[in-house]
Residue, then its C-alpha position, 0 to 999 in steps of 0.5 A: x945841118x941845112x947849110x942854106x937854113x943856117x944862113x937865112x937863121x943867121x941873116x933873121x938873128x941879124x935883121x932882128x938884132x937877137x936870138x930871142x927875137x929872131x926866134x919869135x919870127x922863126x916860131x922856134x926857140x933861141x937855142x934852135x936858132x944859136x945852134x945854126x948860128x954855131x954851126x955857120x962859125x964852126x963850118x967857116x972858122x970863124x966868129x960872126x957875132x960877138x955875144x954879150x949878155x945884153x946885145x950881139x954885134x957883128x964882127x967885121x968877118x961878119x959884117x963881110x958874110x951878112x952881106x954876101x948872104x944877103x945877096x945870095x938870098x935875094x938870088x935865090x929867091x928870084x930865082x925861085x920866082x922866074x920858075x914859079x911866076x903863076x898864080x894870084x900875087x901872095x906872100x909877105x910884102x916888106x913896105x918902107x914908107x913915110x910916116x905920111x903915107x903909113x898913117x894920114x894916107x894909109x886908110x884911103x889905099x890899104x883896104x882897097x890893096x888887100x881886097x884886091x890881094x888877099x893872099x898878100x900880107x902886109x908888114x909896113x915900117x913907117x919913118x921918115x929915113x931913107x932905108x937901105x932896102x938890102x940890108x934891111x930887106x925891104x921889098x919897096x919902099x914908098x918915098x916923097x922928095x923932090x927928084x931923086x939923084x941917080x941910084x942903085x934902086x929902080x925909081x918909079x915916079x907915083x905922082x907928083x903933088x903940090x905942096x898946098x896950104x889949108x887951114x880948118x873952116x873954125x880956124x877961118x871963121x875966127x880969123x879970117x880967109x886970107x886973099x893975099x900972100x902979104x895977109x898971111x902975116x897976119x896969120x898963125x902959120x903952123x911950121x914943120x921940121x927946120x924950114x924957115x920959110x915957105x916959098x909960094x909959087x903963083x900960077x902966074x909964075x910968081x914967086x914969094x918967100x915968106x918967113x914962117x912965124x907961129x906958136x906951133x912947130x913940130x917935126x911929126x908930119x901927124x901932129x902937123x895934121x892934128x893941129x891943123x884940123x883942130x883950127x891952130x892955124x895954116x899948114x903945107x901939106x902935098x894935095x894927095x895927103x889932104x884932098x880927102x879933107x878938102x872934099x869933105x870939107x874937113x879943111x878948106x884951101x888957102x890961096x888957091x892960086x898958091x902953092x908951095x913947091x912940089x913933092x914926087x911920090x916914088x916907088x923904089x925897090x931894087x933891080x931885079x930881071x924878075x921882080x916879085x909878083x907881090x912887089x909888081x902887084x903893089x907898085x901898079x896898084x900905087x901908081x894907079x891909085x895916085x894917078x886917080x887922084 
């Protein structure tokens, strides 16, 4: 048996946490796939995965070699592409991305990719985890934070965006449009995740702390945008989320002069001599796409 085709099927049984599943993605049978599984333990002596009737897990030897062959395989894949560097970008593209870029910002720049490339397909996860793009075989991984600490990945900086304040044109009929930070008090101020307070910067250089206090919470950043298009209240969101809103006049800005930190959008991927054209591809295409902004 393909030594080298056992060890992609064993790193596939991996990555999707089964046979059954690993053989849907491979487009064959589990018992094709268990075969090259057996074959890997019998050539090395020793047990890989543990097999239940409910789930498999990794056997520490086997944590040890899933390792190994993935960073095997990531070399020999880009060993691949520096003798074959030449045609129109294609293939699968693994993306990581928030949930904010994958769903609220995903129409204005994935059209616009895929016309450009047709020959690359996409596969997008969206959450809000910072993946461990190797063992997870991620290809990039789009991310916003603030600036990022030193590490393993290649960090490519997007844009940076400020955290901005807007509410809907019904919400702002009803209630009014605030002039002053001390008005928003007086506002419903809708809150995402833990944070207890936003800390509004002036172009002045002033800085104000306010202590958020509403009817609405939510961890989900989508319906943090739903509440606020539905006129709920006053939200944070970066401007590359909303501008499109704001242009539309979907939202209108609250206290233009404000705004509530920043957010750098980045691009990571790992080191590579030769990175993969459908990854160069993408990360160019991010960057000038924010850089419109």
């Amino acid at each position: 048996m393909n030594q080298l085709l056992a060890i992609r099927a064993f790193c596939c049984i991996v990555d999707n946490r089964g046979l059954s599943a690993a053989a849907e993605a491979w487009e064959t049978t589990p018992s094709t796939m268990s075969r090259h599984l057996q074959h890997l333990e019998t050539e090395l002596g020793v047990r890989l995965i543990n097999r239940t009737t409910r789930q498999l897990s990794l056997t520490e030897a086997g944590e040890r070699y899933y390792a190994a062959c993935v960073d095997i395989l990531q070399r020999l894949d880009q060993a691949a592409l520096a003798v074959a560097d030449h045609g129109d970008p294609s293939g699968t593209l693994r993306i990581s991305a928030p949930l904010v870029i994958g769903t609220l910002e995903l129409m204005h720049w994935l059209p616009a990719f895929q016309q450009r490339y047709p020959k690359i397909q996409i596969d997008l996860s969206c959450e809000d985890r910072f993946v461990d793009l190797v063992a997870e075989r991620f290809d990039v991984a789009l991310r916003i934070s603030g600036p990022l600490d030193d590490s393993s990945l290649v960090a490519k900086t997007l844009t940076v965006s400020e955290l901005i304040l807007v509410a809907s044109p019904g919400y702002v009929a009803r209630h009014g449009l605030p002039r002053q930070v001390d008005e928003l008090s007086h506002h419903q101020l809708l809150m995402f995740g833990a944070n207890p307070e936003w800390r509004l910067n002036s172009a002045r250089g002033d800085a104000v702390t306010l202590a958020l206090k509403g009817r609405f919470r939510t961890d989900i950043i989508t319906s943090l945008h739903s509440a606020v298009l539905a006129g709920m209240g006053i939200a944070a969101f970066t401007r590359a989320t909303v501008q499109p809103h704001l242009q539309n006049g979907q939202l209108v800005h609250i206290l233009p002069d404000y705004h509530a930190g920043q957010r750098h959008y980045y691009a990571l991927y790992p080191h590579a001599r030769h990175l993969a054209r459908k990854v160069r591809a993408f990360v160019e295409f991010m960057t000038q796409y924010y850089k419109a902004k």
